[in-house]
C-alpha positions in Angstrom: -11.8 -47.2 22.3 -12.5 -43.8 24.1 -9.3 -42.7 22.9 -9.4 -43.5 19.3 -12.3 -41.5 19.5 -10.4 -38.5 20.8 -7.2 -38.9 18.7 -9.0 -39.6 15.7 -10.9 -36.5 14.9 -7.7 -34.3 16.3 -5.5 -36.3 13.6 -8.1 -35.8 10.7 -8.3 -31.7 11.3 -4.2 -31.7 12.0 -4.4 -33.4 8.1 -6.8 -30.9 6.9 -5.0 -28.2 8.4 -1.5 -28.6 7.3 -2.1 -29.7 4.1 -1.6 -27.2 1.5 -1.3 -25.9 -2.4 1.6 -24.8 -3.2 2.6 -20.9 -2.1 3.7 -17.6 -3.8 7.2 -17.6 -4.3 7.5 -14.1 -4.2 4.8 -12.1 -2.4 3.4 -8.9 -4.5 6.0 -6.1 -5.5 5.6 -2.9 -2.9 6.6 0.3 -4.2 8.2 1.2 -0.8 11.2 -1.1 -2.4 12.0 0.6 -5.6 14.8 2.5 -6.8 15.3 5.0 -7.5 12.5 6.8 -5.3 9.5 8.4 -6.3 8.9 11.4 -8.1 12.0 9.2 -9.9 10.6 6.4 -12.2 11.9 3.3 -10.9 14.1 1.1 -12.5 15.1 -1.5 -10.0 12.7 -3.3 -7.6 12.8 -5.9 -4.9 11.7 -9.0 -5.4 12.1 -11.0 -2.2 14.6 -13.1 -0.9 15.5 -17.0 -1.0 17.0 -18.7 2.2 16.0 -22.3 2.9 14.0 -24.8 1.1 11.2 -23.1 2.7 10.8 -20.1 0.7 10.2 -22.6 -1.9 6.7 -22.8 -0.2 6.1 -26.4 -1.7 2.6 -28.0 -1.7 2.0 -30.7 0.9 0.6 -33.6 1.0 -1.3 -36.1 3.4 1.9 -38.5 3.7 4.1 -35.3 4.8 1.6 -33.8 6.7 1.2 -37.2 8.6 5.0 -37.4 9.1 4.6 -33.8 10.7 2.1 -34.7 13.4 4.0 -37.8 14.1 7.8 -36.9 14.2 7.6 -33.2 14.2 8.7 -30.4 11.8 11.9 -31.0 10.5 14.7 -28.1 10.1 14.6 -26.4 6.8 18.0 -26.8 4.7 19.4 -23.8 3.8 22.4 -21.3 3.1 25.2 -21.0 5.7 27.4 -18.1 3.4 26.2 -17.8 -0.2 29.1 -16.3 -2.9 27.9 -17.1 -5.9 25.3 -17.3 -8.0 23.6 -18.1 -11.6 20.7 -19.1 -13.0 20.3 -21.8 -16.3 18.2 -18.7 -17.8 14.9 -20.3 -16.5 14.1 -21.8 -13.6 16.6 -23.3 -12.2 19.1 -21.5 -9.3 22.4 -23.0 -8.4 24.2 -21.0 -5.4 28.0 -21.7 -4.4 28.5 -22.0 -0.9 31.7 -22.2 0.7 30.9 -22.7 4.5 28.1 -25.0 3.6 30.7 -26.8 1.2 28.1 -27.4 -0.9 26.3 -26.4 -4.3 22.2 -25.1 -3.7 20.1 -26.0 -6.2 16.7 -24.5 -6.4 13.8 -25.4 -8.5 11.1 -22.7 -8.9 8.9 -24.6 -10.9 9.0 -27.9 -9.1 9.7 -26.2 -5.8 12.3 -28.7 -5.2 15.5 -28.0 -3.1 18.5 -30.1 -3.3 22.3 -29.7 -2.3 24.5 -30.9 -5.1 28.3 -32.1 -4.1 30.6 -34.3 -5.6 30.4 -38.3 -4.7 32.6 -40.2 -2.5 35.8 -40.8 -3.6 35.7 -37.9 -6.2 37.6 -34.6 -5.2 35.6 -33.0 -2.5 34.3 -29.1 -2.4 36.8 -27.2 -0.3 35.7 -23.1 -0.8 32.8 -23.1 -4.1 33.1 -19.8 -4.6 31.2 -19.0 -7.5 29.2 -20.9 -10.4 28.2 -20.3 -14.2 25.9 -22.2 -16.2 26.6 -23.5 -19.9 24.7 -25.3 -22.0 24.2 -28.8 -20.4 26.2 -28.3 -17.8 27.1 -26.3 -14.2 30.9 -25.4 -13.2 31.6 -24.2 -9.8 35.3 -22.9 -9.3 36.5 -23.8 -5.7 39.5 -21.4 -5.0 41.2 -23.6 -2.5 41.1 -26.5 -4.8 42.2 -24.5 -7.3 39.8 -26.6 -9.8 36.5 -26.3 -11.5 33.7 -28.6 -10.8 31.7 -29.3 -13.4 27.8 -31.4 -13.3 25.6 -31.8 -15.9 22.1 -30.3 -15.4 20.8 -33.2 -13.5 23.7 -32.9 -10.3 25.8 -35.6 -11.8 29.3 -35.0 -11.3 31.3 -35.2 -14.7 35.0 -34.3 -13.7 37.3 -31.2 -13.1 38.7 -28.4 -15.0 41.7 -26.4 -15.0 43.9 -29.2 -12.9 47.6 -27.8 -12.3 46.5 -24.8 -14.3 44.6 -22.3 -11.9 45.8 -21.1 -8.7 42.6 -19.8 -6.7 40.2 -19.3 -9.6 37.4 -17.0 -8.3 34.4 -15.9 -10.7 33.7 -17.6 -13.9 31.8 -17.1 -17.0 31.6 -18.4 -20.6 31.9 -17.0 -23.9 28.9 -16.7 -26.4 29.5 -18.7 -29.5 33.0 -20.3 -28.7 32.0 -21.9 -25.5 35.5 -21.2 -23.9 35.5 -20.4 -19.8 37.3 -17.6 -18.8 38.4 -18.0 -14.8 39.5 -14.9 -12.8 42.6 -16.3 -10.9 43.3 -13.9 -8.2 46.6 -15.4 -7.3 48.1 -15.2 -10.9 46.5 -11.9 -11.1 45.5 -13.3 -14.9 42.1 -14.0 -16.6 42.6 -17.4 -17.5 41.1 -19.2 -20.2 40.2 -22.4 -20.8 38.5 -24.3 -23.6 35.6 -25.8 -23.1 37.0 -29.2 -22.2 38.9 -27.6 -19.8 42.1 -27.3 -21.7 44.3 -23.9 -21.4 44.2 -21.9 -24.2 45.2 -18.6 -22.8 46.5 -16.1 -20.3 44.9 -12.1 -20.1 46.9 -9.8 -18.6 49.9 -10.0 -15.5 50.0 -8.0 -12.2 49.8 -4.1 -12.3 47.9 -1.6 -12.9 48.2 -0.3 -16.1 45.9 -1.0 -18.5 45.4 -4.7 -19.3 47.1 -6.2 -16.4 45.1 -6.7 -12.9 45.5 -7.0 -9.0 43.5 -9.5 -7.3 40.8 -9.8 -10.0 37.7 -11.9 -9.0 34.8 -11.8 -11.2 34.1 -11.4 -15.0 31.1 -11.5 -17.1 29.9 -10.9 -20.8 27.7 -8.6 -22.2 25.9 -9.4 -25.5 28.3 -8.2 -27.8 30.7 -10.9 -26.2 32.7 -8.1 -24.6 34.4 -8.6 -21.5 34.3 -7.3 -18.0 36.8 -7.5 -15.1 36.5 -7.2 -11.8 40.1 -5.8 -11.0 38.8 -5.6 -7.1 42.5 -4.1 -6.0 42.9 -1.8 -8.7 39.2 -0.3 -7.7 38.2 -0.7 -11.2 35.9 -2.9 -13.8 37.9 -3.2 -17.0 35.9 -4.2 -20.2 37.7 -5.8 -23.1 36.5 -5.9 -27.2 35.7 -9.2 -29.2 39.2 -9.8 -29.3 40.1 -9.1 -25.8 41.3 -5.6 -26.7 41.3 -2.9 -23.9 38.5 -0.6 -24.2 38.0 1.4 -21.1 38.0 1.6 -17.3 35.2 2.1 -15.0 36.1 3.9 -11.5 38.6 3.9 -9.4 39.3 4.5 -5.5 36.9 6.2 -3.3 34.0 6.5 -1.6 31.5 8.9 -3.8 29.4 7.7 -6.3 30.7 5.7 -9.3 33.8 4.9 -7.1 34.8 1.4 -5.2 36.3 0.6 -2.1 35.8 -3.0 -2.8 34.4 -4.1 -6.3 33.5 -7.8 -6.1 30.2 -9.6 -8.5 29.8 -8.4 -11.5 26.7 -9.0 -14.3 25.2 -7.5 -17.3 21.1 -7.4 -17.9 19.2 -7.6 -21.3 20.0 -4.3 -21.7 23.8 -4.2 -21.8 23.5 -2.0 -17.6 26.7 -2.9 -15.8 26.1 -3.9 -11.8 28.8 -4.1 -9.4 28.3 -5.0 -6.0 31.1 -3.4 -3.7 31.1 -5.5 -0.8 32.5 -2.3 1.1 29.8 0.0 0.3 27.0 -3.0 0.9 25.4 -1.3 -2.4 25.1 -1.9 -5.7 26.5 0.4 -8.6 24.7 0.3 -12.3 26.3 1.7 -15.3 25.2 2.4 -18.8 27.1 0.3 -21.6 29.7 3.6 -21.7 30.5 3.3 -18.4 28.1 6.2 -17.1 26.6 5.7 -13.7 23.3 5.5 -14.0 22.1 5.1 -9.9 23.5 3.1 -6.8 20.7 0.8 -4.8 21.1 -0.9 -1.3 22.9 0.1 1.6 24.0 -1.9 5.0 21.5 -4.1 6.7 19.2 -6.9 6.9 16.1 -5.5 5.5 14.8 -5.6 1.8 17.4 -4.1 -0.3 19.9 -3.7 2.3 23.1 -6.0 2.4 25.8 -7.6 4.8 28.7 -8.2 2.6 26.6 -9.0 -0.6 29.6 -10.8 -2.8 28.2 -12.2 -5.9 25.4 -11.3 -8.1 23.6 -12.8 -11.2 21.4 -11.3 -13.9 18.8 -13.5 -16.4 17.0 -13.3 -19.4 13.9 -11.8 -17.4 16.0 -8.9 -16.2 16.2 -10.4 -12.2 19.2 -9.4 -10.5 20.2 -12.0 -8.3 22.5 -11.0 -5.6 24.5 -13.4 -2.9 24.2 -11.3 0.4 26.6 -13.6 2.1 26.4 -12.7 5.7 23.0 -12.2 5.8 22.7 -15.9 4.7 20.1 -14.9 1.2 20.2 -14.4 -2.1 18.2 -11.6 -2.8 16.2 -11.0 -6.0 15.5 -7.7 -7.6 14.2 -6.9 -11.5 15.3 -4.2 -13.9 12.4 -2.0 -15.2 12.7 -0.8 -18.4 12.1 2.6 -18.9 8.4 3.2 -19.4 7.3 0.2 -18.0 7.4 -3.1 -16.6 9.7 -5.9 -18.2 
């Protein structure tokens, strides 16, 4: 009896202690991590960071809190080597991670975390490199498999794409209006595209470097005049493509000063038609203007905000957040363009 006594009191304030609301997702902006710096007006700023489940700072309840205090806290699920990443344009943030084997799915609204993988007796994940979201549905291209996963928006697993057509497809993205996925295959050294039920409806380019053909490309992305850009990561180069997949220009080549790459990998477009690149070399990231013009360079090596350990892929939304896989730091770190004049 004298016990109850004792335990009951200390399990009451344990409930009313770790009970809680749920948390900020992403603490106050600082100025300290803007770029460029001040007197410079800044354009890019930090966001925070997204590791585990935690950072999803869910409410809790009495039931979990009593599952706490009787079993102990459990380890948080999180990233192992993020790639890739994409957002559905809201709130919703799927990450491809290839030493996880697994698909991370975060919910910012519900603060829900879950890992989405194909079921048993389905093709497994092998190396989910990189993922794009189209309407309805999520595709994550696994360049070992040399497929393309594809769930609808609920993490139910609907088939595979580009079967005995892709070698090792890498980044991914789909066209406005037609719907049709172009895959960078880095071992045809080709820009493959598919239709959007998978089907092959065309071949970009072959291996070289003039202009047109590529060398180990990786990513690709569309701006929103539906023209395309290449990550040709062994020619040093992005290559951006008209309407009708006409060549329009080049942007860089080898080197190591500004508006040069040593190792161009994710590549993304905001609102406002900047290009990013991450170089995976330079653990920065370079933004152009829609002529190719470099504009500034953000990030450097590290584990800090705004510094990077071979960042890989990177992500941009309606909001203007930049999302960037910093792969060997284990994050995806989230940054937001600023308009000039003002916030977004």
């Amino acid at each position: 009896m004298r016990l109850s006594l004792v335990i009951l009191p200390l399990l009451l304030a344990c409930l009313t202690a770790c009970t809680r609301p749920a948390g900020v997702l992403f603490e106050p902006a600082s100025s300290v991590h803007a770029w460029p710096t001040p007197p410079d007006e800044a354009r890019i700023r930090y966001v925070g960071e997204i590791r585990s489940e935690s950072d999803l700072k869910p409410a809790r309840g009495v039931g979990e809190s009593i599952g706490r205090f009787l079993f102990g806290k459990e380890t948080p699920k999180g990233m192992v080597g993020p790639l890739g990443v994409c957002t559905d344009g809201g709130d919703l943030v799927f990450i491809a991670d290839p030493n996880a084997q697994t698909l991370h799915v975060f919910d910012l609204a519900s603060r829900r975390y879950r890992q989405w993988t194909p079921p048993p007796k389905s093709p497994r994940f092998v190396q989910p490199i990189a993922v794009a979201f189209d309407a309805g549905r999520v595709l994550v291209s696994d360049s070992a498999a040399g497929v393309i996963f594809e769930f609808d928006t609920k993490g139910v697993f609907r088939g595979l794409l580009g079967e005995g057509v892709l070698q090792r497809p890498c980044g991914l993205a789909v066209e406005p209006g037609s719907g049709n996925i172009f895959v960078a295959d880095a071992a045809a050294h080709q820009i493959v595209v598919l239709s959007p039920d998978g089907t092959e409806s065309a071949r970009i380019g072959s291996r070289g470097q003039d202009a047109g053909r590529f060398n180990f490309p990786t990513y690709v992305a569309f701006d929103s005049r539906a023209r395309l850009y290449v990550s040709d990561s062994l020619n040093f180069r992005v290559q951006v493509f008209g309407p009708h997949v006409e060549f329009i220009r080049e942007i860089g080549r080898k080197g190591d000063m500004p508006g040069y790459f040593a190792q161009p990998k994710g590549i993304a477009l905001d609102p406002e038609d900047h290009l990013y690149v991450v170089d995976a070399n330079f653990e920065a990231v370079q933004v152009f203007d829609p002529d190719g013009n470099l504009l500034m360079t953000f990030g450097h090596e590290g584990r800090g905000p705004g510094e990077f350990w071979l960042p890989v892929g990177i992500s941009a939304d309606p909001k203007g957040r930049l999302w960037i896989a910093d792969s060997y730091n284990r994050r995806v770190q989230v940054f937001q363009y600023l308009p000039a004049g003002g916030n977004p």
